[in-house]
N, C-alpha and C positions, 0 to 999 in steps of 0.2 A: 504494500500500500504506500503511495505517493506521499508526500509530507505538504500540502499546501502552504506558502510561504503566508497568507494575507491571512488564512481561517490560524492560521500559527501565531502569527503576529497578534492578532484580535483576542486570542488567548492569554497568549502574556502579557497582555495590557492587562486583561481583567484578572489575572491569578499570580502575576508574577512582580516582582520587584525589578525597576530598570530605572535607570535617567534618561534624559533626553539633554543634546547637545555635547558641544566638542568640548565644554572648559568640563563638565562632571565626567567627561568618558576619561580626557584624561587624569583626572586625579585618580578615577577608578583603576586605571592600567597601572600609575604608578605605585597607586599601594596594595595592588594584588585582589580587587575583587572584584571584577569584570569576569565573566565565565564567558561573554562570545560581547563581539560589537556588529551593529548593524549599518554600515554607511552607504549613502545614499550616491549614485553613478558622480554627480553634480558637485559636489563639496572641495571648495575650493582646495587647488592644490595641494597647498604650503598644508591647510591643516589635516589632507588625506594622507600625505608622505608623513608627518609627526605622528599620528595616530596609527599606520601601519607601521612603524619604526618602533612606538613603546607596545603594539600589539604582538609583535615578534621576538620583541625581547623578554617580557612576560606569556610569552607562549597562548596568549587569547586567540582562539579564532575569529577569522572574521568573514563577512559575507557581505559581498556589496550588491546592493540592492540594484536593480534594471531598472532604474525610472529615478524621476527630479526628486526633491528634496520635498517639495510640493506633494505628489504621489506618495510619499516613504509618513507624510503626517497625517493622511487622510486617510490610507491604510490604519496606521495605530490610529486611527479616530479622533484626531487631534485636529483642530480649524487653524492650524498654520504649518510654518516648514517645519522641519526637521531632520536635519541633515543627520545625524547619529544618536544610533538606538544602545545602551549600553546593557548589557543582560546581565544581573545581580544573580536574582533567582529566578529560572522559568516556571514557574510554579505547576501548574498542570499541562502545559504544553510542550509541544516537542521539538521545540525550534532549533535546538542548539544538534540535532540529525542531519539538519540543510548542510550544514558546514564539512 
């Protein structure tokens, strides 16, 4: 059975613990509690290279989402952008299989 990325994501919104945005994802990456990050195709360079950079050195996987920043907030059900999804805990969802 296939892992839907959006009915996954909808999930972890409402069972799971995460941040939203690049200043909490990286404090998450550097003090070790990020379990996966979710960035968006669109997010600007400089902060997709710094976030891939402490996602590899802390061993986080990561999954970049096919669509804007725009698309990545309306998915988690949010009425604005959001360029990175940081995953705490996924709580009953299975998001962290995409990767």
């Amino acid at each position: 059975m296939s892992v839907s990325f959006e009915r996954e994501l909808r999930n972890l919104i409402k069972t799971g613990k995460y941040y939203l945005g690049v200043k909490q994802a990286m404090k998450a990456l550097k003090l070790g509690k990020a379990k996966m990050l979710i960035v968006a195709e669109n997010t600007p360079p400089e902060y997709k290279r710094r976030l891939l950079y402490y996602a590899k050195l802390s061993g986080t996987p990561v999954y970049i989402y096919r669509g804007t920043s725009i698309a990545l907030g309306l998915a988690a059900g949010k009425p604005f952008r959001v360029s990175v999804i940081t995953v705490l805990d996924e709580g009953q969802s299975r998001i962290t299989e995409l990767v």
